[in-house]
N, C-alpha and C positions, 0 to 999 in steps of 0.2 A: 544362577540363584537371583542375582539383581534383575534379570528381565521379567523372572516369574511376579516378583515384585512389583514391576511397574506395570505388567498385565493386568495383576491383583488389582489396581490402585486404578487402574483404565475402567477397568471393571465396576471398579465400585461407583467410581464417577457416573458413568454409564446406566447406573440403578438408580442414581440420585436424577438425572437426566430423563430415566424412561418415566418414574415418579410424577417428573412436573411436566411434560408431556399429556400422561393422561389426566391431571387433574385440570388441566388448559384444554384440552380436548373436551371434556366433560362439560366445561363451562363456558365454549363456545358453540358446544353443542347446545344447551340450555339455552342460550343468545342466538341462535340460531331459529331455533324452534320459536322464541319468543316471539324476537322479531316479524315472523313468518305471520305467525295468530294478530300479531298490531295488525301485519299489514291487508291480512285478509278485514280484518274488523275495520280498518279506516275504509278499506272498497266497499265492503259492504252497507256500511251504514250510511253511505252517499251522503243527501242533503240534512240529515238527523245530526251526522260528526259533523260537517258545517255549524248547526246551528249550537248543539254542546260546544263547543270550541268560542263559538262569538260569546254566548253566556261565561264560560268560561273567564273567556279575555276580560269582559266588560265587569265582571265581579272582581278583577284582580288576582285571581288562582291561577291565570298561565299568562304567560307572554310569548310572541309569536317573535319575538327579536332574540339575540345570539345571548344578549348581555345576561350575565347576571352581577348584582349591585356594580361596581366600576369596570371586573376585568369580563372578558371573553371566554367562555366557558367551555362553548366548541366551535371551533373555524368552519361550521357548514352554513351556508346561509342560504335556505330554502328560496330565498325571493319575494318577489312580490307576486301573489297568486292570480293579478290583474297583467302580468306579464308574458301569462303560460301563452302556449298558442300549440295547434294541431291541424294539421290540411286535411286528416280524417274528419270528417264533420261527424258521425257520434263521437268520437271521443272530446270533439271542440265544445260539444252541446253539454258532455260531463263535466267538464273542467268549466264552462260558463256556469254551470247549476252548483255544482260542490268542489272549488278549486283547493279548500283542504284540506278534502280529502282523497283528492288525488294526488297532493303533495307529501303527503305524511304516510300514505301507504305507499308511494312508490321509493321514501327516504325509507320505511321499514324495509321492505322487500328486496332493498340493494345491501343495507346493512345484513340481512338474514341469510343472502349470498356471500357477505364476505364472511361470516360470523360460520357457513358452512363450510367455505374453501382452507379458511384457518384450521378450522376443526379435521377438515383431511390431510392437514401439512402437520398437524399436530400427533396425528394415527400414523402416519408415513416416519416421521420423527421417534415417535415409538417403537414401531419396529425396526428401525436403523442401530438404536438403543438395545433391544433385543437381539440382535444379530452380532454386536461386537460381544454379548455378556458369554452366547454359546458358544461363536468362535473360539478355539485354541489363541489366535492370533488375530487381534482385532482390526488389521486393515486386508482386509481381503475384497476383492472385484465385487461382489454382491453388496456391501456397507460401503463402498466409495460409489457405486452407481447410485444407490439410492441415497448418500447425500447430496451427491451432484444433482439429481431429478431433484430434491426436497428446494436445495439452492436455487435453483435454477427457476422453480415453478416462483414459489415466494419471490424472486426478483419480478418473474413478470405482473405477479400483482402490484408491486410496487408501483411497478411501468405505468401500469394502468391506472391506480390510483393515486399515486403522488407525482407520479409524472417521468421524465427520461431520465435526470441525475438519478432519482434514487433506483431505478432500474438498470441504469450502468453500471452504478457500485455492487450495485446486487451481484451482477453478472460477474465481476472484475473479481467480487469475495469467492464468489462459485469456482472461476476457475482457480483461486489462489488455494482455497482448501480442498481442489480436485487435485491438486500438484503436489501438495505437502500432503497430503494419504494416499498419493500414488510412489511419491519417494521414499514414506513408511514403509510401504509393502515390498518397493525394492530392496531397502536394507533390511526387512525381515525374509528376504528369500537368501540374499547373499549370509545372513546370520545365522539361516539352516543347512546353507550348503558347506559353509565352514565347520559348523560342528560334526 
C-alpha cells in the first residue's frame, strides 16, 4: 500500500516535470527559430546591417560593448570587428566590407544551435517524463537509458561550451543518477520477487 503511494507521488512529480519540459521546449524552440531569422537577416543584409548598426551606435540607441549602466549584462564579448581575420579570401573580403554583420549572424546562428540542441534535450526529457508516468514501475532499463543519453548529451554541451569542469561534473552527475535508478530497479525486482 505504501509503495502504491510513493509510485502515486513519483508519478505525479513526473506530470509536474513533463509540464515544464514542454513549456522549455516550446520556448527554446521559439529561441531557436528566432535566432535563426536574426541570423539569416544580419547575412543578408551585409553592408546595409553595417551601416543601420553605425546609425544606430552614433544616435545612442545601441551599443556595441557588454555593459549596460555599471554591471555586465552578458559575458559574450564579440570583439573588436577590426580583429576578424579569414585565409579564405571571399569570406576576408566580407568581413573587410560588413564585419558586423558577420559578427552578429554568426553570434545568432550558434545561439539558434544551442537554443535547438536545448530544445531536444528538452523533448528527450519529456518523454523520459512520459515513460515513468506509464510504467507500473518507474525505474525500468528504457527511462534509466534515456536519462543517462539526456545526462550525458547536456554534459557534453556543457564541455563545449563552458568548458571541461562543467563537462566533468556533468558526466560525474550522469553517472551518479545512472547508479541510483539502476539500484531503484534492483530493489524494485528483489520487492517483486519477495511478494
Amino acid at each position: 500500500m505504501e509503495e502504491n503511494v510513493k509510485i502515486a507521488k513519483i508519478k505525479k512529480s513526473c506530470k509536474v516535470g513533463k509540464t515544464v519540459s514542454k513549456i522549455l521546449f516550446i520556448i527554446l524552440l521559439i529561441g531557436a527559430i528566432a535566432c535563426a531569422a536574426a541570423s539569416v537577416t544580419c547575412f543578408s543584409m551585409g553592408k546595409d546591417f553595417d551601416i543601420q548598426m553605425q546609425k544606430a551606435v552614433d544616435a545612442g540607441y545601441v551599443s556595441t560593448d557588454d555593459d549596460i549602466a555599471a554591471a555586465k549584462w552578458v559575458d559574450i564579448n564579440l570583439g573588436d570587428p577590426d580583429s576578424l581575420h579569414s585565409d579564405i579570401p571571399a569570406l576576408q573580403e566580407a568581413i573587410d566590407d560588413h564585419p558586423f554583420s558577420i559578427m552578429y549572424g554568426t553570434v545568432c546562428l550558434v545561439l539558434s544551435i544551442t537554443c535547438a540542441i536545448g530544445a531536444v534535450l528538452m523533448k528527450m526529457l519529456s518523454n523520459v517524463f512520459n515513460l515513468i508516468m506509464e510504467e507500473d514501475t518507474p525505474f525500468t532499463d528504457k527511462v534509466i537509458k534515456r536519462v543517462t543519453i539526456v545526462l550525458i548529451v547536456a554534459s557534453a554541451i556543457g564541455f563545449l561550451t563552458s568548458g571541461a569542469a562543467l563537462g566533468a561534473i556533468g558526466l560525474v552527475t550522469a553517472w551518479v543518477v545512472h547508479t541510483i535508478l539502476d539500484y531503484g530497479k534492483t530493489l524494485q525486482i528483489q520487492s517483486d520477487e519477495t511478494l
